[in-house]
N, C-alpha and C positions, 0 to 999 in steps of 0.2 A: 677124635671128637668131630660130629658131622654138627653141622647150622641148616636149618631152614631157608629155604627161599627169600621167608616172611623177614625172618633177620638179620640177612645179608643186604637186601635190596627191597626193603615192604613196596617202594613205589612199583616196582616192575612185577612185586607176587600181587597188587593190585588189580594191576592193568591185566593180569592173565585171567584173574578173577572176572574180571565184569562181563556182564552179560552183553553181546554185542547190539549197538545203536538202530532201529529201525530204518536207518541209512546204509548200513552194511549189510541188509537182510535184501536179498532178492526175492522179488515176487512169486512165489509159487506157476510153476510150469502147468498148463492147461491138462483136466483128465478129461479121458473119453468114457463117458457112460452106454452104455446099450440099452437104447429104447423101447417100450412096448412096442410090438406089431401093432399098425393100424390096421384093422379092417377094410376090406375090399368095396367100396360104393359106389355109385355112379357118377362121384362129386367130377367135376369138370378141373378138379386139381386136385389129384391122390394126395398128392404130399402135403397138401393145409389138413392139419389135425390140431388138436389141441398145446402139443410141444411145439413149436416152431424154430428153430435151427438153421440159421446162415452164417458161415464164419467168415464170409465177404461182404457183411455189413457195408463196407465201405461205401459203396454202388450208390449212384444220385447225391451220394452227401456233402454237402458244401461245411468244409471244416470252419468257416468264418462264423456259422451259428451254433451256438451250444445244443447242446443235448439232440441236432440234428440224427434223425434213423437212417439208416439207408431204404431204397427203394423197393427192396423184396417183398417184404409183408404190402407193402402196398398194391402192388402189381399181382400176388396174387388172388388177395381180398375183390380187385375189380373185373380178373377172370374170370373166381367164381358167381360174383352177383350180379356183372353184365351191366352194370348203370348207364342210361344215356345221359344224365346230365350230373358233373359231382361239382360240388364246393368245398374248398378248403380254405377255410375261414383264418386260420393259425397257417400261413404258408413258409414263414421262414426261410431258408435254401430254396425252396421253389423245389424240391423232393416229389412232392403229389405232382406238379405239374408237369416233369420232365414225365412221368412214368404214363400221365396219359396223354400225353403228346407223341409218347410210343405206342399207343394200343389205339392210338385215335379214339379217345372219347373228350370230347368238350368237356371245359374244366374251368370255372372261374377262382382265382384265388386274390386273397387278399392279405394285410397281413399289419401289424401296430407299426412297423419301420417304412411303412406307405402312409400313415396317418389312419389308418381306418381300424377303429375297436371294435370287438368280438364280442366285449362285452357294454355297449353301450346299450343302453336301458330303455334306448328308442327301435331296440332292433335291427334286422335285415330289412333289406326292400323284398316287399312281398310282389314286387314285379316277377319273382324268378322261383321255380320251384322246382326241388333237387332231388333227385333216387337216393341217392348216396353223400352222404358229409362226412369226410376222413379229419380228424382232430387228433393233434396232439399237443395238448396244451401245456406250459411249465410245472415243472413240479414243486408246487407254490416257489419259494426263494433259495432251493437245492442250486441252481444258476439262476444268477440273472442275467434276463435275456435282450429288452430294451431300456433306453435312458428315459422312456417316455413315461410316465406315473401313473397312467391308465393301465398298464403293465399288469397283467398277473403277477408272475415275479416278483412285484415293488408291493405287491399287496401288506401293508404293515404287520395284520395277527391272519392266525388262520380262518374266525370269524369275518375279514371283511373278503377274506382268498375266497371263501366259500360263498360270498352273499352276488360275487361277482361272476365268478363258476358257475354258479345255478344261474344266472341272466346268461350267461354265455349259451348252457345247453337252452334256455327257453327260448334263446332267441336262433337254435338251431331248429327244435320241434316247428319254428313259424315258420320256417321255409322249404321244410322237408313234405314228399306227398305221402298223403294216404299208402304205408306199404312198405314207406320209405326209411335207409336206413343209416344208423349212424355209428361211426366205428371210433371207439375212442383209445387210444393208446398211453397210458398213462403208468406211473410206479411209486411205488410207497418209498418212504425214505426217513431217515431220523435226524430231527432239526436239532441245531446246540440245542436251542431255547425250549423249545415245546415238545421235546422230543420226537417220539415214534408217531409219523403222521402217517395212518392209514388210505392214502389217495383214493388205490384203487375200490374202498368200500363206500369213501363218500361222495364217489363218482357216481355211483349205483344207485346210491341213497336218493342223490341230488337226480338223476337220470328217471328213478321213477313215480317221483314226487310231480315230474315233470310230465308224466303222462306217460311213458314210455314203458315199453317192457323186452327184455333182455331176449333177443333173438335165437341167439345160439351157448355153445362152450366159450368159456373165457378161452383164450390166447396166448397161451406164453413165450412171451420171445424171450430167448435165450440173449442176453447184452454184448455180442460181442463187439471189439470195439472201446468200451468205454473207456472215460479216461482215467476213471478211480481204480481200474485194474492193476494200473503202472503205478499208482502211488504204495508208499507207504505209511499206515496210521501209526500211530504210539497209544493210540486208545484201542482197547479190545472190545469187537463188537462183532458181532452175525453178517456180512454183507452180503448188501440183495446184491443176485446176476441177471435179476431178469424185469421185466415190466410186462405189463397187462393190458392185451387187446379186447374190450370188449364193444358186442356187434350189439346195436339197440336199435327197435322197429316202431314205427309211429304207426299206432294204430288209427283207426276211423273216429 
């Protein structure tokens, strides 16, 4: 006469049974996809195309600020468009400004952990005027970034994230020149609350509301790096790997 597992010992035919805890599951190992061929052009940096790809993210990144990039995409964006004068209003780690402290170009940065808001409603001093403004601003309350309540990040709903946003870029259009342009680095993400916030389309939205129009291909940087890579959720969801460069040109 043979017994079941279940009948001898239900507790241990239990524990064989369960599905194991999202704490015992390792993170899926990196794949390698094979990219389109870019096209051969005269661009001043072959390799900036519309996929963008560095798996040493690390480089310029001061790990003490959230959602900090590394310096790649920056250093190549100021290759190709050669600025003599850039700002980077959102400085953070000081990213932007190690990168043109290597390429020598002057570079004022500021930043909310200095006292000075991006999005105050009285603007830049229009003493100074910029080729190039490099932005990469929070992704509304995905991190927060300062304790200060002028804060993007602290913005309470996505209506006042956006009413602040949009003063952020208007008060970039005022200091940028005729030609001049503006590169915003941003990624969509899914809040508990509000759910799926589309950043990267109200960036656009807000960009050319604002008088602006979209210079070239969006950007897509490939996230490596992140820290939600290393996690694991217990909620099933699509998760982004990537965020969005887009290049904006102030017209006349």
């Amino acid at each position: 006469m043979t017994h079941s597992l279940a009948a001898i010992d239900p507790f241990y035919a239990a524990c064989l049974s369960m599905t194991p805890s999202p704490a015992q599951v390792e993170p899926a190992k990196p794949d390698y996809a094979r990219l389109p061929l870019a096209p051969v052009t005269a661009s001043p940096v072959p390799h900036l195309n519309s996929l963008y790809h560095f798996d040493d993210d690390g480089r310029n990144r001061d790990p003490d600020y959230p959602g900090n990039c590394g310096g790649n995409l920056i250093k190549d964006l100021l290759l190709y468009f050669k600025p003599g004068f850039l700002l980077d209003p959102m400085s953070g780690g000081g990213t932007c400004s190690d990168v043109c402290e290597e390429l020598g170009i002057p570079c004022m940065a500021w930043d909310i952990h200095r006292g000075i808001d991006a999005c105050d409603p009285q603007g830049f001093s229009d003493a100074e005027a910029f080729d190039f403004i490099w932005a990469h601003p929070p992704y509304w309350r995905m991190k927060l970034y300062a304790d200060d309540s002028r804060d993007l990040s602290r913005a309470p709903t996505l209506d006042v994230f956006l009413r602040l946003y949009r003063q952020f870029i208007r008060n970039c259009v005022g200091v940028l020149k005729t030609g001049g342009k503006l590169a915003v680095l941003v990624g969509d993400y899914n809040d508990r609350e509000a759910g799926f916030i589309p950043l990267t389309y109200w960036t656009k939205r807000v960009a050319f509301e604002c008088g602006l129009r979209q210079h070239c291909t969006d950007i897509i940087r490939f996230s490596h790096g992140a820290s939600s890579s290393k996690k694991v959720y217990r909620s099933s969801f699509i998760p982004g790997l990537h965020d969005v460069c887009t290049i904006f040109e102030k017209q006349s």
